[in-house]
Each structure stands twice: as C-alpha cells, then as structure tokens.
C-alpha positions as CSV (number, residue, x, y, z in Angstrom):
1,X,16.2,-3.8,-24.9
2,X,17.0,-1.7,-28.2
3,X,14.9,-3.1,-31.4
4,X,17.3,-5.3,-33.4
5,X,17.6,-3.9,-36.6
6,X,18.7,-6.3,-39.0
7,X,19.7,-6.1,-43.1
8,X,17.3,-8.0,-46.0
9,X,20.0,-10.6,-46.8
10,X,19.6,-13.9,-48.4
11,X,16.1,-13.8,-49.0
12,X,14.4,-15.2,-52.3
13,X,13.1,-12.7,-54.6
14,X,9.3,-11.8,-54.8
15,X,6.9,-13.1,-57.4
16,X,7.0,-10.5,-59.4
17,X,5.9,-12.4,-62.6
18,X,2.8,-13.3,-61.2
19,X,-0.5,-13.1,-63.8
20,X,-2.3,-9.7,-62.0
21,X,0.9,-8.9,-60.5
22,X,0.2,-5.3,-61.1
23,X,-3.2,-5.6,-60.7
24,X,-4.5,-6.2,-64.1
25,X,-5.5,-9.6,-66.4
26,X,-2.3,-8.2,-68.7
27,X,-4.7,-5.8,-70.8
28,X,-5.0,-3.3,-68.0
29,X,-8.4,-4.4,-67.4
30,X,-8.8,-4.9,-63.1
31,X,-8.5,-8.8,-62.3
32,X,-10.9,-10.1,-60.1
33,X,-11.1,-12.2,-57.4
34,X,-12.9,-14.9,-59.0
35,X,-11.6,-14.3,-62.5
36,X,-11.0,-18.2,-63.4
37,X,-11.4,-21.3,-61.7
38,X,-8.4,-22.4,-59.2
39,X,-6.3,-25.2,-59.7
40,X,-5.8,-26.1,-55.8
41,X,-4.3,-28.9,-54.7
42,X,-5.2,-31.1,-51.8
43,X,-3.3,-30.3,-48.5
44,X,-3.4,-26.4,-49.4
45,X,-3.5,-24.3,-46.1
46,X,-3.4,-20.6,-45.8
47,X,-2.2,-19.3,-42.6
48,X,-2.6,-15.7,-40.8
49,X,0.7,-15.0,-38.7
50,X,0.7,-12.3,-36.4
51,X,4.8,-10.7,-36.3
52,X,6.1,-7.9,-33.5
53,X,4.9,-4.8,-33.3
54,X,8.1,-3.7,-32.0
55,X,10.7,-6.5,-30.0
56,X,11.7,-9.3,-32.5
57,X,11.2,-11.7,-29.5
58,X,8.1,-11.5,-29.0
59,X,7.0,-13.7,-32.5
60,X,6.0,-16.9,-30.9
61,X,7.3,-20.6,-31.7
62,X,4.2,-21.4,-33.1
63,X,4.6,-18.6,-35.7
64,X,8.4,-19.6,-36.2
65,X,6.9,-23.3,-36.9
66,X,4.2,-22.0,-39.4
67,X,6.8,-19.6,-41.6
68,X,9.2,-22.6,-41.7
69,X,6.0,-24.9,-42.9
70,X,4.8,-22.7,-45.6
71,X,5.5,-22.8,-49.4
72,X,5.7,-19.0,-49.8
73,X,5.7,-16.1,-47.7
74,X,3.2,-13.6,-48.5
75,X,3.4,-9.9,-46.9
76,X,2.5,-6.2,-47.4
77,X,6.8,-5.6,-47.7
78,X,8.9,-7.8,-48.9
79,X,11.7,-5.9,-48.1
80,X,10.9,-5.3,-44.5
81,X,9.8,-9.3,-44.0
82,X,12.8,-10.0,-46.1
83,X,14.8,-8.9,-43.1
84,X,12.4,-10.0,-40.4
85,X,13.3,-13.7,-41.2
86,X,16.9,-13.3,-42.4
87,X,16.8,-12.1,-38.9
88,X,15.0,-15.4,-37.4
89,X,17.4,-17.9,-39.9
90,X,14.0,-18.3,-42.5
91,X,14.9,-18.5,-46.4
92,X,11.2,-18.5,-48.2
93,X,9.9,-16.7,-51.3
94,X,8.5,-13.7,-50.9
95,X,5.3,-12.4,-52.7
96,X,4.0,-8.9,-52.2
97,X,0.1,-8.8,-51.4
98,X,-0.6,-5.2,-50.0
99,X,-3.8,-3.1,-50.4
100,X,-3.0,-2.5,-53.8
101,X,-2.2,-5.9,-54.6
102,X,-4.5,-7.9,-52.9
103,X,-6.5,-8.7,-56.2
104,X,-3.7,-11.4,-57.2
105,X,-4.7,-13.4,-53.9
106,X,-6.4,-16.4,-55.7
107,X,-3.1,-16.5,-58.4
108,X,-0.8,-16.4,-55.4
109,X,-3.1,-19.1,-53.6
110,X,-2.8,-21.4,-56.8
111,X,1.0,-21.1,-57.6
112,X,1.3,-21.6,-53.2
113,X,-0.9,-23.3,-51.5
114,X,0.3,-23.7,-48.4
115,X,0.8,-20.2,-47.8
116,X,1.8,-18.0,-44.6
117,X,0.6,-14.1,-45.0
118,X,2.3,-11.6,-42.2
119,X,1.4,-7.5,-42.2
120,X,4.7,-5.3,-41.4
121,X,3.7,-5.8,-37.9
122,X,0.7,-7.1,-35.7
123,X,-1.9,-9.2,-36.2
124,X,-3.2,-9.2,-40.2
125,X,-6.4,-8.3,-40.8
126,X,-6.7,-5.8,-38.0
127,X,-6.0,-2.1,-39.2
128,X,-3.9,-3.8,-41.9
129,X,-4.7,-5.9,-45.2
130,X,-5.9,-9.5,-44.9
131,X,-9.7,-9.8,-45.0
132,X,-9.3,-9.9,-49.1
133,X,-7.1,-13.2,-49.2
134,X,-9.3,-15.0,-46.3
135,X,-12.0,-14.3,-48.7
136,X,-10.0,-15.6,-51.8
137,X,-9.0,-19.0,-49.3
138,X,-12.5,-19.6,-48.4
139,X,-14.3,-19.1,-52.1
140,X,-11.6,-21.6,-52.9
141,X,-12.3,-23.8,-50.0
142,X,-9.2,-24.1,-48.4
143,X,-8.4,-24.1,-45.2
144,X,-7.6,-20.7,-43.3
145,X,-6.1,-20.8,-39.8
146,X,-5.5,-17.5,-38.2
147,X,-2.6,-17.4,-35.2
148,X,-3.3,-16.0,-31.9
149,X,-0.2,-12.9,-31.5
150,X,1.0,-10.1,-31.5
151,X,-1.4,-7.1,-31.7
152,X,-1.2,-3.3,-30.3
153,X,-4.4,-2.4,-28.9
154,X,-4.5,-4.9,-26.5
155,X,-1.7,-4.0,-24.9
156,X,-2.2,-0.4,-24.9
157,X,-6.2,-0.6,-23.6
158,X,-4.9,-2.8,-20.7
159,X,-2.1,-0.3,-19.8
160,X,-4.5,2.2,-20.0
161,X,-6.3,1.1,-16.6
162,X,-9.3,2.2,-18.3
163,X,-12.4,-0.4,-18.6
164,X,-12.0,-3.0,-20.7
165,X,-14.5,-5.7,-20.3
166,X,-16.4,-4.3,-23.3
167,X,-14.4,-1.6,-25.6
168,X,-15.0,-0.4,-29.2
169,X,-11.8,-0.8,-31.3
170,X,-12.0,2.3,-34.2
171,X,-8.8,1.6,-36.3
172,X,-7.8,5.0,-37.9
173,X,-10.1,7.7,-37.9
174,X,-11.1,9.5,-41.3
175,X,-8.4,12.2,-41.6
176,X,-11.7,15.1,-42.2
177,X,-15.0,15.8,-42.9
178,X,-18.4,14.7,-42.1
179,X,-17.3,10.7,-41.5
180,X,-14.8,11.8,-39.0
181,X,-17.0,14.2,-37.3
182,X,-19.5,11.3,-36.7
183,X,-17.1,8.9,-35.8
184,X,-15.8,11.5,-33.1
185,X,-19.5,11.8,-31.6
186,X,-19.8,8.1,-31.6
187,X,-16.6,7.9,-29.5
188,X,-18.1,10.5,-27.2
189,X,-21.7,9.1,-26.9
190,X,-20.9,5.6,-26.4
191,X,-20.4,4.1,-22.8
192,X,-18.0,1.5,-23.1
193,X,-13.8,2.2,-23.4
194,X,-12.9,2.6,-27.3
195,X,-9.5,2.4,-28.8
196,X,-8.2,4.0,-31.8
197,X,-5.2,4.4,-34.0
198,X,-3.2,7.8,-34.8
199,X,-0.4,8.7,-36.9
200,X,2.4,10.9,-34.7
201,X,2.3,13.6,-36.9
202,X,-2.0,13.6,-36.3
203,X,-1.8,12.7,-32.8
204,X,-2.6,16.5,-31.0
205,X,-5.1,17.4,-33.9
206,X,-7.1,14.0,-32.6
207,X,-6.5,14.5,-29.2
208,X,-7.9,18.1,-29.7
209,X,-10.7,16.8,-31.6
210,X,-11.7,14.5,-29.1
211,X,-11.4,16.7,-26.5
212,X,-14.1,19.1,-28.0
213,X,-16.2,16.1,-28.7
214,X,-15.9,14.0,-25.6
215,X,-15.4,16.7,-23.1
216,X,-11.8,17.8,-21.9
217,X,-12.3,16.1,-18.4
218,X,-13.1,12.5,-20.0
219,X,-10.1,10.2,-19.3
220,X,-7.9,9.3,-21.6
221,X,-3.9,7.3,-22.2
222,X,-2.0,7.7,-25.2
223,X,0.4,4.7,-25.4
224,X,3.5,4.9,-28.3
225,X,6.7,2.7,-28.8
226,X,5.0,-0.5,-27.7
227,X,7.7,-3.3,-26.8
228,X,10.5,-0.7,-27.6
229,X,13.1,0.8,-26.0
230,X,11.6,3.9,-25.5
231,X,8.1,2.7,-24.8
232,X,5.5,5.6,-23.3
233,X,2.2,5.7,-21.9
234,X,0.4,8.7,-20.9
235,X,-2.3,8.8,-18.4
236,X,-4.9,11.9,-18.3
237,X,-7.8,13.9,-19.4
238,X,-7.8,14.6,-23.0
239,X,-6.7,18.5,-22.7
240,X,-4.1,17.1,-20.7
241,X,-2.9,14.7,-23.3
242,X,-3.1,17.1,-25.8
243,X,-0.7,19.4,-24.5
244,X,1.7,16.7,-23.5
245,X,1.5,15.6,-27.1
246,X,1.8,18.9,-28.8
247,X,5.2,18.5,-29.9
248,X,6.7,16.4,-32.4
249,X,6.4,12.8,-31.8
250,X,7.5,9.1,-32.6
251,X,6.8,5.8,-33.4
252,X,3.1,4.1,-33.7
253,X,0.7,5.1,-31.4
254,X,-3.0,4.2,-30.1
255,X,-5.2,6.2,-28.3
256,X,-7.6,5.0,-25.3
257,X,-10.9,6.9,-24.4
258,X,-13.0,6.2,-21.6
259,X,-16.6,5.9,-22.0
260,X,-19.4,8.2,-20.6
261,X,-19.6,7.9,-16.7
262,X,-22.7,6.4,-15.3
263,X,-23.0,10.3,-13.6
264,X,-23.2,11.5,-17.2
265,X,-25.3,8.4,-18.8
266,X,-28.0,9.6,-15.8
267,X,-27.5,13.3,-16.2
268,X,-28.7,13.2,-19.8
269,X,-31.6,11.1,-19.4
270,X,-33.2,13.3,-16.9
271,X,-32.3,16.3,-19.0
272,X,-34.2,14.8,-21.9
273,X,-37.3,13.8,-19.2
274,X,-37.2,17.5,-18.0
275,X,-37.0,18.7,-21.7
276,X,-40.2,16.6,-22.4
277,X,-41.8,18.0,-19.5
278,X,-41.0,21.3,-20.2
279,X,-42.7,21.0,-24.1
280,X,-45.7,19.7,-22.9
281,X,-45.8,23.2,-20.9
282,X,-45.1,24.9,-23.4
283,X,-48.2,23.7,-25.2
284,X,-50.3,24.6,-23.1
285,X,-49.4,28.2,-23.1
286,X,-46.8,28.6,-20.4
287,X,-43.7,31.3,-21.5
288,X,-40.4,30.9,-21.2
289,X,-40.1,32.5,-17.0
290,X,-43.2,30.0,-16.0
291,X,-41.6,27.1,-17.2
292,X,-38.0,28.1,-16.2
293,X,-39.9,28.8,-12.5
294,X,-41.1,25.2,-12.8
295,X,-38.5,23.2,-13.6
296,X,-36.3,25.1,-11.2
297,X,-38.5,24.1,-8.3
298,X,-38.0,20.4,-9.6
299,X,-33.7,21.0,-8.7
300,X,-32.4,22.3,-11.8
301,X,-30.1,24.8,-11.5
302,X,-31.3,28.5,-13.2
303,X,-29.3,28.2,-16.2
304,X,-30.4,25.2,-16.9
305,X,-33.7,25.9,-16.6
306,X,-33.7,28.5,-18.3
307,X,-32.2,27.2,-21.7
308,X,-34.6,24.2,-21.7
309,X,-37.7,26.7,-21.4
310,X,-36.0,28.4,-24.3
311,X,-35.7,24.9,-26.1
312,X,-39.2,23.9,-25.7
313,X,-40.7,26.9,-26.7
314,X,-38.2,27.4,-29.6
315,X,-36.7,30.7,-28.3
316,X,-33.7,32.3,-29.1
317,X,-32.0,33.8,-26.0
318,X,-32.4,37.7,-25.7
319,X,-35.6,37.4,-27.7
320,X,-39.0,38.7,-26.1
321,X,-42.1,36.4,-26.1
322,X,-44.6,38.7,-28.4
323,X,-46.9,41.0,-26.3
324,X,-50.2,39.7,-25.4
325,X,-53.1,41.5,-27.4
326,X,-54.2,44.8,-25.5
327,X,-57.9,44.6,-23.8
328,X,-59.3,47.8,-23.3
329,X,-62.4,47.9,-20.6
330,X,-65.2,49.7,-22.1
C-alpha cells in the first residue's frame, strides 16, 4: 500500500501566545518547569499517544478515541499532526512542545488539561521528546496514561530473527568522539541482541564502525521503510551490510546487532585464565619462549601463545629479553 499523504487543512492554529512560548518568562530569562504554582483543574488527564511510523492505518481505535477526548493536541509539529488528523476527520488545537519547547509543558498543562501529546511518529518518549511533560504531569499530580502503539524497534528486532528475549535498545549513537567510541565497545562486549537508530545519510559510516568494533563476522539486519511501500530488511554480517548500504539511502532506519556468541563469551575467559597463568610465570623468572612453550602444550595455538608471553612479561614484539650477566670460571 503507498503511504497516504495528505494536506494540513482545517486544523486550529497552535498556541503560539502561550507565556514561555519561546522559551523564556517574557524577559529572556529560561522558564522553568516549576516556575509558579499550577492552577489544575479536577478531571485533568495527560495522555501519551503513540501515531504510525509509516501506514496511517496502523493508529489504533484506542488512540482515535483518546485524540477525539482531549482538550488540545500537543506534538513536536504542528504542521505534520495538523495533517495527520485532517487525515483521520480530527479538528483540535494544536500546541507545539518539541525539544526546544518542552519548558512551556506545565503552561500548556494549565491552559489544557486533558491533554493528548503525539511525536511525528512512534511511540513518545522513545528516541523522541516526552519524558519532560510526564515529569511536568506528575509534579502537578495529574494523571499520565501512556498508550500501548506504534513503535519501530520492535518491529525491526523481531524481523531481524536475531535473539530477542533480552536486547539493549541504544537510540541514536553520538555522531563522534570518545562517547561514541564507548558506546560502540559496549555494543560489541555485551551478550544480549541491541538495537539502535541511524540516519540514512550515517548508515555505512555506523555499519563500518561497528564492524571494526564488533567483528565483521557478527550478525547483523538493517531494516528501513517500516510499514511502507518500499519496506527493506537486510539480513548479514556487518561487512556485508555495509557494502549493501554504501550507497545513498532512504527513509528511517534501525540497526540490529547480535550479541557475543557463547563460543566467544568462552574463548575470552580462558584467554584471560591463560593470561593470568602466564604472569604468574613470568614472575618467577620464565622468558617469553618458556612461557610461550607452556602455554602451547596447554592447546593454544603458537601465535597465541606467543603474544600472551609477550603480554605478561611486558614485551614488545621483535624486542630481545636483555642478556643474562656473563660468568666467567676462574
């Protein structure tokens, strides 16, 4: 089915005379969240409403009964929810609460109380601004109920075939630097499935970057489009992904990594025990070929051995041990 894409037509305008509207008490100073006591009145609900991440029939009845309920509608766009429910036959005002606007929540609360808040698409709150007004609702004491709905991840972790009975969910990465870098080894180290967000125009940077973290052989699915018409999901390792990807791509995308394999969970523990071993050699005297000797008649391969005798006695490859004292015999 192709995505509907309907006009912003006969919707109320936003509340764009709101006190902190742009963020400030008026005087430019930053309003916040508890800047005066709220004036709430009794049967004040505020509700979380999960909207399509793609097919405009996939919004549920319960979320058609809540938007028709509420006082206002708040949202990230008005424009884009503008046309949302011109599209399902929904005339409400619109008040703009995004990331940059959130601060306004407990004005917006007061002047609606019964009040539905939608992100452009998905479930609020996840990857997407909505945290800041259940905060606001709460220190007010009203009455917060989050819908069950629409969300991508889920999807695309079950399409993945991958693991899923316990998964980390890593929302965007940092675009650089030392955060990403450690969230990148913490996608690599961990043993469960995680699941992570990507722009198109990032997508084969990340999948190369996770590639050199995780190993290019770790298992991977890329899915993009999710309920469209041209909905994709790759299956494969992560170098094999990222050369799928490498071209210019579309639509929103999430990214599912398997975990470390019980093979490779096992494989580093006994490298650690065989590292310890190998140091407590090394202090008592052993050089790098005894120890390498040793640990290969334990099973581990030459190489191996070799580069943890070099680790435990904290030489660099190439390097000769220094030359034992010469004894002359009298």
């Amino acid at each position: 089915m192709t995505e509907p894409h309907p006009e912003q037509t006969d919707v109320d305008h936003a509340d764009t005379d709101l006190p902190g509207a742009d963020d400030t008490d008026g005087t430019g100073a930053p309003l916040p969240l508890d800047a005066a006591p709220l004036d709430i009145p009794d049967g004040a609900r505020v509700w979380l409403v999960p909207t399509p991440v793609g097919n405009l029939g996939d919004i549920t009845l319960r979320a058609l009964e809540v938007l028709r309920a509420a006082d206002a509608v708040a949202c990230e766009d008005t424009r884009r929810t503008g046309a949302l429910l011109t599209h399902l036959g929904i005339r409400k005002p619109l008040v703009r609460l995004d990331a940059h606007t959130m601060r306004r929540a407990p004005q917006v609360l007061e002047r609606h109380p019964r009040l539905a808040y939608v992100s452009d698409a998905g479930t609020p709150g996840i990857s997407d601004p909505g945290a800041e007004l259940v905060q606001a609702a709460v220190a007010a004491d009203i009455p917060v109920e989050v819908l069950p709905g629409a969300t991508a991840f889920v999807p695309a972790l079950v399409l993945s075939g991958l693991p899923g009975g316990r998964f980390t969910f890593e929302g965007f990465l940092p675009r650089s630097g030392r955060e990403r870098k450690e969230r990148l080894s913490a996608v690599a180290a961990r043993a469960e499935t995680s699941v992570l967000y990507e722009s198109p125009h990032r997508l084969h940077a990340t999948l190369l970057d996770l590639a050199q973290a995780c190993g290019e052989g770790r298992a991977a699915s890329v899915t993009r489009e999710l309920s469209k018409r041209f909905e994709e999901t790759a299956r494969g390792t992560l170098s094999e992904l990222a050369a799928h990807f490498s071209g210019a791509v579309r639509g929103e995308i999430a990214v599912v990594v398997a975990g470390r394999s019980a093979a490779e969970v096992a494989a580093e523990a006994a490298q650690v025990d065989h590292l310890g071993q190998a140091q407590a050699w090394a202090a008592q005297g052993l050089g790098v070929r005894d120890i390498r000797e040793l640990l290969v008649s334990q099973g581990l391969r030459k190489n191996d051995a070799y580069t943890l005798a070099l680790q435990a006695t904290g030489t660099h490859a190439g390097s000769r041990p220094p030359a034992a004292p010469e004894t002359r015999l009298p």
